[in-house]
N, C-alpha and C positions, 0 to 999 in steps of 0.2 A: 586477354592479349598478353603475347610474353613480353613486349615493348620495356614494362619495369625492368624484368629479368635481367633484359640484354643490355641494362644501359650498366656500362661496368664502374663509370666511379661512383652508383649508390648501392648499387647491391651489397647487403651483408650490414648497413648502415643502420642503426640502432637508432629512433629518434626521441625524443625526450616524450612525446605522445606514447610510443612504445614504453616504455618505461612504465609512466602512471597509468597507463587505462591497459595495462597487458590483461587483465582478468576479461575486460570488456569486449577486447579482441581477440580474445581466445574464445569465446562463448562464441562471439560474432562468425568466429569461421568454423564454428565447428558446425553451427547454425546453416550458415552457407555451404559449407560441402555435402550436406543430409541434403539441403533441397538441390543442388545441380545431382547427385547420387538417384532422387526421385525425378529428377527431369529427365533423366537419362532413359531409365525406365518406361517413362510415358511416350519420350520419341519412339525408342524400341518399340512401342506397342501399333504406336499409330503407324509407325512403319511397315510393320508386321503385317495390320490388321487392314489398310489401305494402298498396298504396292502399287497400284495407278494413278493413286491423287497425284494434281499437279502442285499439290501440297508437299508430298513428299520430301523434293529436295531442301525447301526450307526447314523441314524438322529433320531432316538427319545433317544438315548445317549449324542446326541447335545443338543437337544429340554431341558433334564435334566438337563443337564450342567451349561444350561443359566437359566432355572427356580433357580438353587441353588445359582447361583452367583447372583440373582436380588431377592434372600432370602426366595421366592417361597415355600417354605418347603411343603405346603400341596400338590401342581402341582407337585414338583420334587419329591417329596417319590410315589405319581402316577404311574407316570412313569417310574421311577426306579424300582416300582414293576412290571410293564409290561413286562420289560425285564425277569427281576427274572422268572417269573412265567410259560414265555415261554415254551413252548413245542417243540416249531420250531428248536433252538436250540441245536447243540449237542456240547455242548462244549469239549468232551472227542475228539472228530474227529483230524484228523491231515490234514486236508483239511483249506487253508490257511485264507477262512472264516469264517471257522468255529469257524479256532483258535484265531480270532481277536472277536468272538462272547463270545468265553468263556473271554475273556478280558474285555467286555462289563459287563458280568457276575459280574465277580468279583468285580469291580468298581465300580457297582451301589451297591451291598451291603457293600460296603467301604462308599461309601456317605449317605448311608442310615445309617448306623452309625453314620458317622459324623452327621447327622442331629439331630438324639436321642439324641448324647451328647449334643449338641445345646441344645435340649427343656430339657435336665437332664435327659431322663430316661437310663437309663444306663444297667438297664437290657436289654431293647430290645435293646441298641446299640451293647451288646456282643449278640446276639444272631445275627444279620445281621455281624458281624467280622467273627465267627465260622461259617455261610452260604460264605462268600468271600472267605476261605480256600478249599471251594470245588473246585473252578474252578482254576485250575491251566493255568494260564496266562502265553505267554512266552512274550518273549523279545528280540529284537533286540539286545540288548547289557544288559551288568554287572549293567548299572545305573540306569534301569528301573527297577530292578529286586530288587536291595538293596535298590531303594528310595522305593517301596512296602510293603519293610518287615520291613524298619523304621517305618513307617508309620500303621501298621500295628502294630507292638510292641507299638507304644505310645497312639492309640489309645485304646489297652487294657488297660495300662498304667492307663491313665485319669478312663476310666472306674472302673477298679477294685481300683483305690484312693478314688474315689467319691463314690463307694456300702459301701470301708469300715467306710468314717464318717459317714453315714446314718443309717448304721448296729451299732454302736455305744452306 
């Protein structure tokens, strides 16, 4: 998630953990970008290699996941639109894959947001926010529902801040 990224009074913030264990976390992510770099790969494959599974859209929602977290922005907005664009898809369905697709839905136009604040355009990132409000996503429980719609409020949030200095 870019959620750290965006929060702006820690980014850039040095923490004393940073400091003593930098060898530890430097191994640690370089660790971690090898394996999202081979995850990528295996989506691609199973993607490739099963175009019909109703599998599919969860592993190219992985495949995204890991392009955004290894800062991929041009690969994961890709993909992310792959989903969007779908036609396979019924996210309105009460059919319990469905319902997890329209989940997919919404998500990828949440990151695709997230991604436009990222490069600053801010128009197009309210335009993929107001596309995420179509698909009504459930929830196992109350905490996935309200960390949504924080999430959700602050990303208009940043947006409508930043159109109004620019508007200015």
């Amino acid at each position: 998630s870019l959620s750290g990224e965006l929060c702006l009074g820690c980014r850039g913030n040095e923490t004393e953990l940073d400091k003593k264990d930098s060898l530890r976390i430097e191994y640690g992510t370089k660790l971690e970008i090898q394996i999202c770099e081979i995850a990528i790969k295996n989506y691609a494959k199973l993607i490739d290699s099963f175009p019909k599974s109703k599998f599919v859209y969860k592993a190219l929602m992985r495949k995204a996941d890991n392009e955004l977290y290894l800062k991929k922005y041009s690969e994961a907005k890709n993909t992310y639109e792959k989903i969007l664009k779908s036609t396979e898809l019924n996210p309105s369905s009460e059919n319990f894959y469905d319902v997890q697709e329209a989940y997919f839905k919404n998500s990828s136009a949440l990151n695709l947001a997230e991604i436009y604040i990222l490069e600053k355009n801010y128009a197009e990132a309210i335009i993929y926010l107001n596309e995420s409000e179509k698909y009504k996503a459930k929830y196992l429980c109350g905490n996935g529902y309200i960390e949504r719609s924080e999430k959700l409020k602050r990303l208009y949030s940043v947006c409508e801040t930043e159109l109004k200095k620019t508007n200015k």
